[in-house]
C-alpha positions as a Python dict, from the first residue, in 0.01 Angstrom:
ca = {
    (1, 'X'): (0, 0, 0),
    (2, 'X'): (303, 262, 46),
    (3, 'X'): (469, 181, -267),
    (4, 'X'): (109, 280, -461),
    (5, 'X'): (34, 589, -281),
    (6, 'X'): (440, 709, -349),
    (7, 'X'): (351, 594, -672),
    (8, 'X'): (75, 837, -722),
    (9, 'X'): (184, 1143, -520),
    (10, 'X'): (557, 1126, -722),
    (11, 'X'): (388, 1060, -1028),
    (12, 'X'): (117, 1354, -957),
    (13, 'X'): (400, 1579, -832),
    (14, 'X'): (609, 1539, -1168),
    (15, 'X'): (377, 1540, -1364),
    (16, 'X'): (269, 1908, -1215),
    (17, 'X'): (636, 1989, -1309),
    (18, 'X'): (649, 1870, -1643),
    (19, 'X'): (333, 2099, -1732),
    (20, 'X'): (476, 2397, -1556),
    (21, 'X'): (785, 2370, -1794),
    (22, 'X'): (560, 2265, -2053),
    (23, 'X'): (332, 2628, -1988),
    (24, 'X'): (673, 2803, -1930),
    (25, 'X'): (802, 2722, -2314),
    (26, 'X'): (470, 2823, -2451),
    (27, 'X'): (374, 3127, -2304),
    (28, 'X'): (755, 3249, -2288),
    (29, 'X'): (776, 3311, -1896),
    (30, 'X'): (1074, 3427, -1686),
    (31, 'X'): (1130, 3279, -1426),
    (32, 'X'): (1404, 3456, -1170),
    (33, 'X'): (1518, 3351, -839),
    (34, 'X'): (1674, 3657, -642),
    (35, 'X'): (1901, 3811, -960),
    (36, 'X'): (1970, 3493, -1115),
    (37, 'X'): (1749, 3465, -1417),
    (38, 'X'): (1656, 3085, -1505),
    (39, 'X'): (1733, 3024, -1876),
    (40, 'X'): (1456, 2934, -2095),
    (41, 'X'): (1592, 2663, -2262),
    (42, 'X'): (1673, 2435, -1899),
    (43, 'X'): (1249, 2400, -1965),
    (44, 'X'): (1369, 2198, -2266),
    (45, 'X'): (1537, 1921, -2068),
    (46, 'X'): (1339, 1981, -1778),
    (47, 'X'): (985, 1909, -1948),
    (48, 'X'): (1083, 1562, -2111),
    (49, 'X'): (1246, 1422, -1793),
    (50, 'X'): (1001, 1520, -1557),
    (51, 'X'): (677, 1405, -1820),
    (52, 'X'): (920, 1038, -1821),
    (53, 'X'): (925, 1006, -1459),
    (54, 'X'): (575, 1096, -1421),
    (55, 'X'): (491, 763, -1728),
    (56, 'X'): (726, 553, -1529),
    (57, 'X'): (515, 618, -1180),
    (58, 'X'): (230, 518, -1403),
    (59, 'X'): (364, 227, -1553),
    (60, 'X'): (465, 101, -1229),
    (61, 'X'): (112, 188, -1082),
    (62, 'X'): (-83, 45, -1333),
    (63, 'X'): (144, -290, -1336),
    (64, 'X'): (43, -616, -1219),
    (65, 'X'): (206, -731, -907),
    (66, 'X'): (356, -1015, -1006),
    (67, 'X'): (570, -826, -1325),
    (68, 'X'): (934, -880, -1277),
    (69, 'X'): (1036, -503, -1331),
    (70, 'X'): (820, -397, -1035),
    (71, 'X'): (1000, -281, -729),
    (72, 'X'): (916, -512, -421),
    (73, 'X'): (925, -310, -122),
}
C-alpha cells in the first residue's frame, strides 16, 4: 500500500512539473530567483524528464504485481 500511494503522489507531483515547464516554453515566462534569471531553454530538458518520470510512476502503478520489473518493497 506505500509503494502505490508514493507511486501516485511522485507521479502527480512530476507530472505538475512537467506541465509547468511545458506552460513556461509556450507562453515564454521568466522565471528569476533573487538576480539569477533561469534560462529558458533548462524548460527543454526539464519538461521531457520530468513528463518520463511521471509515465514511469504510471507504468509502475498500473502494473500487475507479479511483473518482474516492479519494485518489491
Amino acid at each position: 500500500m506505500a509503494l502505490r500511494l508514493y507511486l501516485i503522489v511522485s507521479g502527480l507531483a512530476f507530472l505538475m512539473v512537467s506541465i509547468l515547464h511545458l506552460c513556461r516554453l509556450l507562453f515564454q515566462l521568466p522565471i528569476t530567483v533573487g538576480t539569477v534569471v533561469i534560462p529558458q531553454w533548462l524548460s527543454y530538458f526539464g519538461f521531457p524528464a520530468a513528463l518520463g518520470y511521471a509515465l514511469w510512476a504510471a507504468w509502475l502503478f498500473f502494473s500487475k504485481p507479479g511483473h518482474p520489473k516492479q519494485v518489491v518493497s
